[in-house]
N, C-alpha and C positions, 0 to 999 in steps of 0.2 A: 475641581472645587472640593472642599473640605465641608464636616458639616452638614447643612440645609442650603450652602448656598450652590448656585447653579448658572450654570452659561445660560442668557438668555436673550431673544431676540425680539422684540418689541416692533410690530408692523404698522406704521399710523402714516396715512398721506398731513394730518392734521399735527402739525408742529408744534405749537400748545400741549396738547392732547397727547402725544410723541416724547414731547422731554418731559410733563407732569410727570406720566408713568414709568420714565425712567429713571428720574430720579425718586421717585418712591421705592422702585426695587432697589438701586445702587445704596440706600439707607436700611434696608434690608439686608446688604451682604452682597446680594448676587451680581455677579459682572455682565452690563447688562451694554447691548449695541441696538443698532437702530437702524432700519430704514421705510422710506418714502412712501416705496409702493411696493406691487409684489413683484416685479421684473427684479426689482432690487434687492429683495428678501429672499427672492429663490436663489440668485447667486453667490449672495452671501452664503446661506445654507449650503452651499455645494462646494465652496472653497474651506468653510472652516466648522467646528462641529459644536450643536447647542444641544441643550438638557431640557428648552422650552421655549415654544412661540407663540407669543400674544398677539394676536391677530386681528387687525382691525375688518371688518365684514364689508363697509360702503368705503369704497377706494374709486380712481378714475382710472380706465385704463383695464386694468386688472383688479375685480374684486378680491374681498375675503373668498367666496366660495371657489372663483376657480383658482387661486392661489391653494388652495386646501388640494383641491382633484390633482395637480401639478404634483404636489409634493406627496401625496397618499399612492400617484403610480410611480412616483419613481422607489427604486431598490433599496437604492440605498441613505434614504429620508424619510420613508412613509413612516419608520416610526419613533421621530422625534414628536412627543407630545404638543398637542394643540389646543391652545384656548381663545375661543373667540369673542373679539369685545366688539358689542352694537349698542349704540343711544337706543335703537328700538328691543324694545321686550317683550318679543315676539314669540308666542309657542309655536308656529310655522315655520319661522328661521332657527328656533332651537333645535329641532326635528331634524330639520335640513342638514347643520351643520353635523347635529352627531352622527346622521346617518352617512355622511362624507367622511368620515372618522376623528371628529373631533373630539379632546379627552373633555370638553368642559367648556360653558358659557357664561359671561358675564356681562350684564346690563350695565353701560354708563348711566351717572355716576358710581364709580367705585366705592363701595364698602369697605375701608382699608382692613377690618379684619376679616372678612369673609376673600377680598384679596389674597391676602396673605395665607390662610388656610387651605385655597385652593391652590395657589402656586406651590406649597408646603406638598399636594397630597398628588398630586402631577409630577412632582420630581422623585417622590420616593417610588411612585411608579416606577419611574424612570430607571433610576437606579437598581430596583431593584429587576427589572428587565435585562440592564445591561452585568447584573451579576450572570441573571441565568443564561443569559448568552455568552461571557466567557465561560461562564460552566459547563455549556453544551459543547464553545468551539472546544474544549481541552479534554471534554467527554470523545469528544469525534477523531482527537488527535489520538487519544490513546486506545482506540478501538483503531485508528489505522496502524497504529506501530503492532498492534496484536495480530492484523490482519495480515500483515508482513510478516511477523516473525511465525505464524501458523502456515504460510505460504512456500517459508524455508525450510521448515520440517516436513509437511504434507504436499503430494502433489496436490494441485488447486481443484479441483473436482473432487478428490476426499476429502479436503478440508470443509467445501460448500457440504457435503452429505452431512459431515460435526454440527457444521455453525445448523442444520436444518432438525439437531435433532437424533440422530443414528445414533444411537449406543454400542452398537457392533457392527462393524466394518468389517467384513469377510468374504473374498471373491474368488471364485475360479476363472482361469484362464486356460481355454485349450492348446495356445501356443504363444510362445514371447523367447526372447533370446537374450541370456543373460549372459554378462562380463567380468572378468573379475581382472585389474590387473594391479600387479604387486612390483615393487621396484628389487631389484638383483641386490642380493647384497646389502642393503639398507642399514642392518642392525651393526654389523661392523662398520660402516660405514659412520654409523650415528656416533658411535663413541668418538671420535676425531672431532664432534660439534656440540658446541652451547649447545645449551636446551633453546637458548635466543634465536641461534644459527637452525638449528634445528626443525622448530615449526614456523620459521621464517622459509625454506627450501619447502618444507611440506606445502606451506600455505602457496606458495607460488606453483608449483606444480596440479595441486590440487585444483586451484582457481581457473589454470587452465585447462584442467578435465572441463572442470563445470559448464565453462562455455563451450567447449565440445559436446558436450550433453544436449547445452541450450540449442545450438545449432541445429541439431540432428533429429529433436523432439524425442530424447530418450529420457527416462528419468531415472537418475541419481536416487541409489537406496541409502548408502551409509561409505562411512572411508572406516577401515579397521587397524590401526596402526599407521605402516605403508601402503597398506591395499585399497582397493576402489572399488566399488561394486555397481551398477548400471544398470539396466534393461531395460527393454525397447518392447512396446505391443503393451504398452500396460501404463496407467490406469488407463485409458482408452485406447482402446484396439485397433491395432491398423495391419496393412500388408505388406509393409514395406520393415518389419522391425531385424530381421536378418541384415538386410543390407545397410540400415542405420547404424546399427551397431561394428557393422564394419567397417564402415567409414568410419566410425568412430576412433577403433583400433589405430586403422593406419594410420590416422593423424597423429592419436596419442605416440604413436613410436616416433614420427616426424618432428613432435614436440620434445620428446625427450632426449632424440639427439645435440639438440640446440643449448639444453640446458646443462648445467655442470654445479657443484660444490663451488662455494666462495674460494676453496684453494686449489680448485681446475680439477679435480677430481671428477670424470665422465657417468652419466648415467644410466643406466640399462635397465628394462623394462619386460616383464614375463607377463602374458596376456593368456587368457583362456574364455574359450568360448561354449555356449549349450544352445541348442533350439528344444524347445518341451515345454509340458502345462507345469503351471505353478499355482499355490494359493496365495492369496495375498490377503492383508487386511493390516489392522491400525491395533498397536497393541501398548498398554499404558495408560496412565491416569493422570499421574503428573506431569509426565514426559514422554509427551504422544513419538510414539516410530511407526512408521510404514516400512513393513520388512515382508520378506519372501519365504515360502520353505514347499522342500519336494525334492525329488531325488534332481529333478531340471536343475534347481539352485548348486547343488553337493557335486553334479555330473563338472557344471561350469566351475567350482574352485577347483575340484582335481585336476580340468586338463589345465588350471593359471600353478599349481602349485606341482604338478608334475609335467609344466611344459618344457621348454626351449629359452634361455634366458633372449633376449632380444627378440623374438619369436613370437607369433599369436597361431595360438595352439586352436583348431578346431575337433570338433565329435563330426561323424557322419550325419547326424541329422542338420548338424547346421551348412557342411560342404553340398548334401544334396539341393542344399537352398541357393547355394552362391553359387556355384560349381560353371554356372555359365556369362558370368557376370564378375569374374577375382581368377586371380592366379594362384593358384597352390601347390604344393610340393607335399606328396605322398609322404608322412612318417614312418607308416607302418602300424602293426601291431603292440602295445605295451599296454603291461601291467598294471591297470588301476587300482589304487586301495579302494577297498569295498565296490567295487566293481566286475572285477576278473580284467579279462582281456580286450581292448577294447581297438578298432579302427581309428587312428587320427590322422589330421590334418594339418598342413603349416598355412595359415594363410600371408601369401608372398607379395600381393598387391592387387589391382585393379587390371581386370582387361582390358589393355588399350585397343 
Protein backbone atom coordinates (compact mmCIF):
# COMPACT_ATOMS: atom_id res chain seq x y z
CA UNK A 1 0.00 0.00 0.00
CA UNK A 2 1.07 3.40 -0.84
CA UNK A 3 0.71 6.50 1.17
CA UNK A 4 -1.39 6.19 4.74
CA UNK A 5 -3.30 3.41 3.40
CA UNK A 6 -2.79 -0.10 4.87
CA UNK A 7 -3.92 -3.83 4.63
CA UNK A 8 -6.31 -4.27 7.37
CA UNK A 9 -8.26 -6.81 9.15
CA UNK A 10 -11.39 -5.90 10.84
CA UNK A 11 -12.51 -8.71 13.69
CA UNK A 12 -16.42 -8.29 14.46
CA UNK A 13 -18.91 -11.54 15.21
CA UNK A 14 -21.40 -8.48 14.81
CA UNK A 15 -22.31 -7.97 10.91
CA UNK A 16 -23.61 -4.49 11.22
CA UNK A 17 -20.99 -3.40 13.38
CA UNK A 18 -18.34 -5.61 10.79
CA UNK A 19 -19.35 -3.87 7.32
CA UNK A 20 -20.16 -0.18 9.21
CA UNK A 21 -16.33 -0.37 9.95
CA UNK A 22 -15.35 -1.60 6.92
CA UNK A 23 -16.68 0.43 4.86
CA UNK A 24 -15.63 3.52 6.84
CA UNK A 25 -11.84 2.34 6.28
CA UNK A 26 -12.46 1.27 2.56
CA UNK A 27 -13.50 5.36 2.26
CA UNK A 28 -10.36 5.93 3.81
CA UNK A 29 -8.18 4.31 1.20
CA UNK A 30 -7.19 1.16 3.16
CA UNK A 31 -8.08 -2.44 1.63
CA UNK A 32 -9.69 -3.56 4.24
CA UNK A 33 -11.11 -7.78 4.77
CA UNK A 34 -13.10 -9.11 7.40
CA UNK A 35 -13.95 -11.88 9.64
CA UNK A 36 -16.56 -13.44 12.08
CA UNK A 37 -14.76 -14.53 14.73
CA UNK A 38 -11.17 -15.21 15.85
CA UNK A 39 -10.79 -18.88 14.56
CA UNK A 40 -11.33 -16.92 11.36
CA UNK A 41 -9.12 -14.01 11.82
CA UNK A 42 -6.21 -16.13 13.09
CA UNK A 43 -6.25 -17.98 9.72
CA UNK A 44 -6.56 -15.38 7.75
CA UNK A 45 -3.65 -13.75 9.54
CA UNK A 46 -1.46 -16.71 8.74
CA UNK A 47 -2.37 -17.26 5.17
CA UNK A 48 -2.02 -13.55 3.95
CA UNK A 49 -0.26 -10.31 5.59
CA UNK A 50 -1.87 -7.15 7.35
CA UNK A 51 -0.53 -3.67 8.43
CA UNK A 52 -3.50 -3.62 11.21
CA UNK A 53 -6.21 -5.48 13.21
CA UNK A 54 -9.33 -4.07 14.75
CA UNK A 55 -10.33 -6.17 17.11
CA UNK A 56 -13.59 -6.81 18.49
CA UNK A 57 -13.15 -7.86 22.52
CA UNK A 58 -16.83 -9.64 23.34
CA UNK A 59 -17.02 -12.55 20.53
CA UNK A 60 -18.60 -16.22 21.04
CA UNK A 61 -16.26 -18.90 20.93
CA UNK A 62 -13.13 -17.01 20.96
CA UNK A 63 -12.73 -13.73 22.55
CA UNK A 64 -10.87 -10.42 21.62
CA UNK A 65 -8.54 -11.29 24.56
CA UNK A 66 -7.43 -14.70 23.67
CA UNK A 67 -7.49 -13.99 20.10
CA UNK A 68 -4.78 -11.34 21.08
CA UNK A 69 -2.59 -14.04 23.51
CA UNK A 70 -2.80 -16.55 20.07
CA UNK A 71 -1.46 -14.01 17.77
CA UNK A 72 1.24 -12.05 20.45
CA UNK A 73 2.75 -15.99 20.88
CA UNK A 74 3.07 -16.79 17.66
CA UNK A 75 6.54 -15.58 15.68
CA UNK A 76 5.60 -14.67 13.14
CA UNK A 77 2.33 -12.34 13.86
CA UNK A 78 2.94 -11.02 17.40
CA UNK A 79 3.72 -8.00 15.67
CA UNK A 80 1.17 -6.92 13.41
CA UNK A 81 -0.50 -3.90 15.34
CA UNK A 82 -3.64 -4.24 17.34
CA UNK A 83 -6.56 -2.18 18.13
CA UNK A 84 -9.17 -3.24 20.20
CA UNK A 85 -12.85 -2.13 19.95
CA UNK A 86 -15.34 -2.75 23.03
CA UNK A 87 -19.07 -1.01 23.49
CA UNK A 88 -17.76 -1.15 27.08
CA UNK A 89 -15.17 1.73 28.31
CA UNK A 90 -13.71 0.13 30.68
CA UNK A 91 -10.08 1.10 32.47
CA UNK A 92 -9.84 -2.84 33.62
CA UNK A 93 -10.13 -4.05 29.96
CA UNK A 94 -8.04 -1.14 28.79
CA UNK A 95 -5.11 -2.54 31.11
CA UNK A 96 -5.79 -5.86 30.11
CA UNK A 97 -5.66 -5.41 26.63
CA UNK A 98 -2.46 -3.42 26.42
CA UNK A 99 -0.80 -5.46 28.79
CA UNK A 100 -1.56 -8.46 26.26
CA UNK A 101 0.09 -6.27 23.75
CA UNK A 102 -2.35 -4.20 22.33
CA UNK A 103 -1.04 -0.88 20.30
CA UNK A 104 -4.46 0.97 21.15
CA UNK A 105 -8.21 1.01 22.47
CA UNK A 106 -11.36 2.30 21.15
CA UNK A 107 -14.67 2.54 22.79
CA UNK A 108 -17.91 2.09 20.50
CA UNK A 109 -19.41 4.43 19.26
CA UNK A 110 -16.62 5.53 16.98
CA UNK A 111 -15.21 8.94 16.78
CA UNK A 112 -14.56 9.07 13.13
CA UNK A 113 -11.73 11.42 13.64
CA UNK A 114 -10.12 10.09 16.64
CA UNK A 115 -10.78 6.70 14.38
CA UNK A 116 -8.85 7.69 11.75
CA UNK A 117 -5.88 9.38 13.75
CA UNK A 118 -5.36 6.26 15.64
CA UNK A 119 -5.37 3.81 12.56
CA UNK A 120 -3.03 6.82 10.97
CA UNK A 121 -0.61 6.48 14.15
CA UNK A 122 -0.56 2.47 14.21
CA UNK A 123 0.36 2.04 10.75
CA UNK A 124 3.14 4.60 10.72
CA UNK A 125 4.22 2.46 13.50
CA UNK A 126 4.11 -0.17 11.46
CA UNK A 127 5.91 0.85 8.81
CA UNK A 128 8.07 2.19 10.14
CA UNK A 129 9.11 -1.10 12.25
CA UNK A 130 9.05 -2.88 9.04
CA UNK A 131 11.71 -0.39 7.73
CA UNK A 132 13.92 -1.19 10.53
CA UNK A 133 13.48 -4.68 10.20
CA UNK A 134 14.52 -4.65 6.54
CA UNK A 135 17.33 -2.55 7.75
CA UNK A 136 18.43 -4.99 10.26
CA UNK A 137 17.79 -8.18 7.90
CA UNK A 138 20.34 -6.45 5.31
CA UNK A 139 22.43 -5.12 8.36
CA UNK A 140 22.85 -8.94 9.29
CA UNK A 141 23.23 -10.04 5.58
CA UNK A 142 26.11 -7.80 5.24
CA UNK A 143 27.87 -8.59 8.34
CA UNK A 144 27.48 -12.33 7.20
CA UNK A 145 29.01 -11.79 3.72
CA UNK A 146 31.97 -10.01 5.99
CA UNK A 147 31.92 -12.86 8.21
CA UNK A 148 32.83 -15.08 5.17
CA UNK A 149 35.03 -13.18 3.56
CA UNK A 150 37.19 -12.60 7.01
CA UNK A 151 36.93 -16.38 7.41
CA UNK A 152 38.65 -16.81 3.73
CA UNK A 153 41.50 -14.58 4.63
CA UNK A 154 41.99 -15.58 8.51
CA UNK A 155 41.87 -18.92 10.13
CA UNK A 156 38.52 -18.70 12.08
CA UNK A 157 39.93 -18.46 15.74
CA UNK A 158 42.06 -15.32 14.46
CA UNK A 159 39.50 -13.94 13.05
CA UNK A 160 37.11 -14.38 16.40
CA UNK A 161 40.53 -12.75 18.43
CA UNK A 162 39.88 -9.31 15.58
CA UNK A 163 36.17 -9.25 15.68
CA UNK A 164 36.91 -9.38 20.01
CA UNK A 165 39.18 -6.64 19.76
CA UNK A 166 43.19 -7.79 19.47
CA UNK A 167 45.05 -5.26 17.74
CA UNK A 168 48.07 -7.43 17.53
CA UNK A 169 48.01 -10.95 16.72
CA UNK A 170 51.35 -12.52 17.45
CA UNK A 171 52.09 -16.27 18.41
CA UNK A 172 54.88 -18.53 18.93
CA UNK A 173 54.77 -22.08 18.16
CA UNK A 174 57.17 -24.66 19.24
CA UNK A 175 56.50 -26.98 16.41
CA UNK A 176 54.21 -27.11 13.10
CA UNK A 177 55.17 -28.41 9.73
CA UNK A 178 55.29 -26.39 6.92
CA UNK A 179 54.84 -27.05 2.90
CA UNK A 180 55.57 -25.46 0.15
CA UNK A 181 54.64 -26.76 -3.23
CA UNK A 182 55.53 -25.20 -6.67
CA UNK A 183 54.39 -26.72 -10.08
CA UNK A 184 57.80 -27.77 -12.50
CA UNK A 185 58.17 -25.64 -15.13
CA UNK A 186 55.15 -23.31 -14.96
CA UNK A 187 56.47 -19.97 -16.25
CA UNK A 188 57.33 -21.54 -19.64
CA UNK A 189 54.59 -23.25 -19.46
CA UNK A 190 52.42 -20.21 -18.93
CA UNK A 191 53.53 -18.51 -22.04
CA UNK A 192 51.57 -21.16 -24.42
CA UNK A 193 48.27 -19.78 -22.27
CA UNK A 194 45.66 -17.02 -22.13
CA UNK A 195 45.80 -15.14 -19.25
CA UNK A 196 41.87 -16.81 -19.30
CA UNK A 197 43.60 -20.34 -19.71
CA UNK A 198 45.78 -19.31 -17.34
CA UNK A 199 44.17 -18.66 -13.95
CA UNK A 200 41.38 -20.85 -15.13
CA UNK A 201 44.31 -24.07 -14.62
CA UNK A 202 45.67 -22.23 -11.45
CA UNK A 203 42.25 -21.90 -10.14
CA UNK A 204 41.35 -25.49 -10.66
CA UNK A 205 44.36 -26.92 -9.14
CA UNK A 206 44.58 -24.62 -6.45
CA UNK A 207 40.86 -25.26 -5.42
CA UNK A 208 41.89 -28.71 -5.20
CA UNK A 209 44.88 -28.01 -2.72
CA UNK A 210 42.25 -26.30 -0.65
CA UNK A 211 40.08 -29.10 -0.19
CA UNK A 212 43.04 -31.13 0.62
CA UNK A 213 43.83 -28.64 3.23
CA UNK A 214 40.07 -28.83 4.44
CA UNK A 215 40.34 -32.40 4.80
CA UNK A 216 43.47 -32.84 6.72
CA UNK A 217 42.65 -29.68 9.23
CA UNK A 218 45.83 -27.96 7.81
CA UNK A 219 45.64 -24.29 7.15
CA UNK A 220 46.39 -22.55 3.81
CA UNK A 221 48.72 -19.33 4.38
CA UNK A 222 48.91 -17.84 0.87
CA UNK A 223 49.56 -19.16 -3.08
CA UNK A 224 52.61 -17.08 -4.51
CA UNK A 225 52.52 -17.16 -8.27
CA UNK A 226 52.49 -21.21 -8.93
CA UNK A 227 53.32 -21.90 -5.32
CA UNK A 228 51.30 -23.07 -2.31
CA UNK A 229 52.14 -22.65 1.07
CA UNK A 230 50.20 -24.87 4.07
CA UNK A 231 50.97 -25.88 7.63
CA UNK A 232 49.76 -27.90 9.83
CA UNK A 233 49.79 -27.57 14.11
CA UNK A 234 48.75 -23.98 13.72
CA UNK A 235 46.36 -21.84 14.75
CA UNK A 236 45.53 -24.54 17.14
CA UNK A 237 47.96 -26.98 18.10
CA UNK A 238 47.80 -30.66 17.54
CA UNK A 239 50.06 -33.76 17.28
CA UNK A 240 49.27 -35.07 14.51
CA UNK A 241 50.60 -31.88 12.08
CA UNK A 242 53.71 -33.96 10.47
CA UNK A 243 51.65 -36.68 9.26
CA UNK A 244 48.74 -34.19 7.96
CA UNK A 245 50.78 -32.66 6.03
CA UNK A 246 51.88 -35.69 4.46
CA UNK A 247 49.03 -36.80 3.53
CA UNK A 248 48.57 -33.98 2.17
CA UNK A 249 51.69 -34.20 -0.02
CA UNK A 250 50.87 -37.53 -1.50
CA UNK A 251 47.55 -36.58 -2.45
CA UNK A 252 48.49 -33.38 -4.01
CA UNK A 253 51.10 -35.53 -6.37
CA UNK A 254 47.93 -38.05 -7.00
CA UNK A 255 46.09 -35.00 -8.04
CA UNK A 256 48.29 -33.54 -10.13
CA UNK A 257 48.98 -36.54 -12.01
CA UNK A 258 45.27 -36.58 -13.17
CA UNK A 259 45.44 -33.09 -14.42
CA UNK A 260 46.93 -31.78 -17.57
CA UNK A 261 46.92 -28.25 -19.87
CA UNK A 262 43.71 -27.79 -22.02
CA UNK A 263 46.38 -28.88 -25.02
CA UNK A 264 47.40 -32.32 -22.99
CA UNK A 265 50.50 -30.81 -21.89
CA UNK A 266 51.38 -33.12 -18.27
CA UNK A 267 51.98 -31.58 -15.01
CA UNK A 268 54.68 -32.00 -12.49
CA UNK A 269 54.78 -31.03 -8.98
CA UNK A 270 58.06 -30.14 -6.60
CA UNK A 271 56.96 -30.45 -2.94
CA UNK A 272 59.23 -29.45 0.24
CA UNK A 273 58.74 -30.14 3.61
CA UNK A 274 60.07 -28.54 7.35
CA UNK A 275 59.12 -29.57 11.01
CA UNK A 276 60.22 -26.43 13.50
CA UNK A 277 58.93 -23.38 15.59
CA UNK A 278 57.57 -20.57 13.79
CA UNK A 279 55.88 -17.15 14.66
CA UNK A 280 52.82 -16.29 13.38
CA UNK A 281 50.42 -13.37 13.52
CA UNK A 282 47.98 -11.20 11.31
CA UNK A 283 49.84 -8.28 9.68
CA UNK A 284 47.77 -5.29 7.70
CA UNK A 285 45.19 -2.84 8.00
CA UNK A 286 43.45 -2.79 4.97
CA UNK A 287 44.18 -6.21 3.88
CA UNK A 288 44.48 -8.42 6.81
CA UNK A 289 47.35 -11.75 5.98
CA UNK A 290 47.95 -14.36 8.42
CA UNK A 291 51.60 -15.23 7.32
CA UNK A 292 54.61 -17.05 8.95
CA UNK A 293 58.41 -16.30 9.39
CA UNK A 294 61.54 -18.32 10.91
CA UNK A 295 64.23 -20.01 9.59
CA UNK A 296 61.21 -23.32 9.99
CA UNK A 297 59.30 -21.20 7.07
CA UNK A 298 63.02 -20.48 4.65
CA UNK A 299 64.24 -24.25 5.76
CA UNK A 300 60.65 -25.67 4.03
CA UNK A 301 60.89 -23.35 0.63
CA UNK A 302 64.51 -24.41 -0.02
CA UNK A 303 63.93 -28.17 0.33
CA UNK A 304 60.40 -27.13 -2.49
CA UNK A 305 62.79 -24.95 -4.51
CA UNK A 306 65.79 -27.11 -4.25
CA UNK A 307 63.94 -30.44 -4.34
CA UNK A 308 63.31 -33.26 -6.93
CA UNK A 309 60.75 -32.24 -9.55
CA UNK A 310 57.77 -34.78 -9.08
CA UNK A 311 59.33 -35.46 -5.58
CA UNK A 312 58.45 -34.27 -1.91
CA UNK A 313 61.61 -33.37 -0.48
CA UNK A 314 61.93 -33.90 3.29
CA UNK A 315 64.54 -32.21 6.34
CA UNK A 316 65.56 -34.59 9.12
CA UNK A 317 63.39 -33.25 11.49
CA UNK A 318 60.39 -33.93 9.79
CA UNK A 319 61.74 -37.94 8.46
CA UNK A 320 62.52 -38.41 12.27
CA UNK A 321 58.57 -37.77 12.73
CA UNK A 322 57.42 -39.95 9.84
CA UNK A 323 60.17 -42.31 9.57
CA UNK A 324 57.77 -45.20 11.06
CA UNK A 325 54.65 -44.44 9.53
CA UNK A 326 55.95 -43.22 5.19
CA UNK A 327 58.35 -44.68 2.85
CA UNK A 328 61.22 -42.92 1.99
CA UNK A 329 64.35 -43.02 -0.02
CA UNK A 330 67.58 -41.55 1.32
CA UNK A 331 68.72 -38.37 -0.85
CA UNK A 332 71.68 -37.78 0.79
CA UNK A 333 73.72 -34.82 1.65
CA UNK A 334 73.07 -31.26 -0.48
CA UNK A 335 73.85 -27.92 -0.60
CA UNK A 336 71.30 -25.52 0.87
CA UNK A 337 71.39 -21.83 0.07
CA UNK A 338 71.81 -20.03 3.35
CA UNK A 339 72.03 -23.20 5.07
CA UNK A 340 75.34 -25.19 4.25
CA UNK A 341 74.96 -28.88 4.05
CA UNK A 342 71.99 -30.31 4.88
CA UNK A 343 70.40 -34.34 5.32
CA UNK A 344 67.30 -34.90 3.13
CA UNK A 345 64.72 -37.00 2.50
CA UNK A 346 62.31 -38.12 -0.58
CA UNK A 347 59.12 -38.99 0.88
CA UNK A 348 58.02 -42.03 -1.36
CA UNK A 349 54.62 -42.96 0.13
CA UNK A 350 52.65 -44.50 3.10
CA UNK A 351 53.63 -47.64 4.99
CA UNK A 352 51.58 -50.28 3.91
Amino acid sequence: MKGDEGCVLVVDDNEVNRDLLARRLQRQGHAVSVAEDGFQALEMMRSQPFDLVLLDIMMPQMNGYQVLEHLKADEKLRYIPVIMISAVDDIDSIVRCIELGAEDYLSKPFNPVLLKARIGACLEKKWLRDKEQAYLKKLAEEQEKSERLLLNILPGPIAQRLKQGENTIADSFDEVTVMFADLVGFTKLSTHLSPAELVELLNEIFSAFDELADRYGLEKIKTIGDAYMVVGGLPMPSDNHAEAIAEMAIDIQAAIAQMSTKGGEPLSIRIGIHTGPVEAGVIGIKKFTYDLWGDTVNTASRMESQGVPGAIQVTVATYERLRDKYVFQERGVISVKGKGEMMTYLLVGRNS
